[in-house]
N, C-alpha and C positions, 0 to 999 in steps of 0.2 A: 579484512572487515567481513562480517556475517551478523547475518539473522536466522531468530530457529521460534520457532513457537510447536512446542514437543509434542502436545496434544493433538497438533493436527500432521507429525510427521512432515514439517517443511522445514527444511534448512537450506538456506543459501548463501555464497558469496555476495557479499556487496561493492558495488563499486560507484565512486562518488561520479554527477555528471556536470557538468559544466553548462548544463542548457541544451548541447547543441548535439553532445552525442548520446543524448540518455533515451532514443529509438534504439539506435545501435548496442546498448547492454540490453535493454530489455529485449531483445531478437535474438540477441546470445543467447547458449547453452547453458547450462548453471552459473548464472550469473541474473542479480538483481538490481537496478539502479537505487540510489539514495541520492535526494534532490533536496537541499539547503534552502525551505521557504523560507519568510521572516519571521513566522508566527510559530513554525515546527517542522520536523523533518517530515518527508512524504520517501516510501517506499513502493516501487512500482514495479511486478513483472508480469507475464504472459502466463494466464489460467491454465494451457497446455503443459508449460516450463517446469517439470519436476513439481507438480502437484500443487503448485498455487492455485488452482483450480479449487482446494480443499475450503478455503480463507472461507468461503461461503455457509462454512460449517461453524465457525467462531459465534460464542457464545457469550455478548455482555455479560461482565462482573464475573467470570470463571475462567477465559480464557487469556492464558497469560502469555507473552513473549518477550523475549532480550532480542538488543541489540550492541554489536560489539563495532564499535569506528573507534576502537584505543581501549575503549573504556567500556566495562559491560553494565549495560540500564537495562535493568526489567520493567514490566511493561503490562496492565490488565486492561483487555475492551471494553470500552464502556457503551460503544454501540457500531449498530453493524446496518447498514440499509443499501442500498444498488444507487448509484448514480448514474450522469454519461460524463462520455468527453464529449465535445465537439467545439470547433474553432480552435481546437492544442490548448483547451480550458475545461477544467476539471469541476463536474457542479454535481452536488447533491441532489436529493431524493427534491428538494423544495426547490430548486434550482437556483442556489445559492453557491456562489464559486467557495471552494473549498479553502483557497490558502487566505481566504475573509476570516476562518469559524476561528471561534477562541474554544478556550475551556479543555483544550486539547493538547498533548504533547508528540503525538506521533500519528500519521496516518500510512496506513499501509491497504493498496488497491488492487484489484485485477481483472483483469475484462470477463466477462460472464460469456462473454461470444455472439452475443446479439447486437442488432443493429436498430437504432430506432431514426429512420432517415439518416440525414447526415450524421448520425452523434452516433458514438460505442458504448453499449450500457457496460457499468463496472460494480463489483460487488466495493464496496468503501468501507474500511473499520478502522475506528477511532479507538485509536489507547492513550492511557495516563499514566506515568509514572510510576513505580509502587514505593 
């Protein structure tokens, strides 16, 4: 399994996680976790990790990516804004838990490297289908 979105020069391994080990891939080396919400899939690595750093460059309605777990789906952003974690809960720009949003078919995040108290800010982008 992999993901690549070409424009921004990211391609990585994906590996499915179970809940419990999906710290442990995203701390790997070229490896990204893929986490089964109920509402859509969420893809997660580390900003450092082979240039996921880059995501913050994604560009609603231009920026495309696939995803291969068997089957390859393509994929356009429809928007991009910074979130945090905190509490191992992922919330948007409005502070809105993420695996809540509809309208969405894939999320792919990654830490920006900042700290805002307890929480880790993340860059968040949201894709649809194409």
């Amino acid at each position: 399994m992999n993901f690549s979105i070409p424009s921004l020069f990211i391609s990585k391994p994906l590996y499915y996680s179970n809940g419990h080990n999906a710290q442990q891939i995203v701390d790997a080396p070229h490896s990204a976790v893929l986490l089964r919400w109920p509402n859509f899939p969420v893809i997660a690595d580390h900003a450092s990790d082979e240039g996921t750093w880059r995501l913050q460059y994604t560009i609603p309605n231009l920026t495309t990516c696939w995803v291969n777990d068997g089957v390859r789906k393509d994929y356009v952003c429809i928007r991009k804004q910074r979130g945090n974690i905190a509490d191992g809960k992922l919330y948007d720009a409005a502070g809105a838990l993420v695996k809540n949003l509809k309208g969405i078919d894939l999320c792919i995040y990654t830490c920006t490297g900042r700290k805002k108290g307890k929480a880790t800010e993340v860059w968040l982008t949201y894709w649809r289908r194409k």
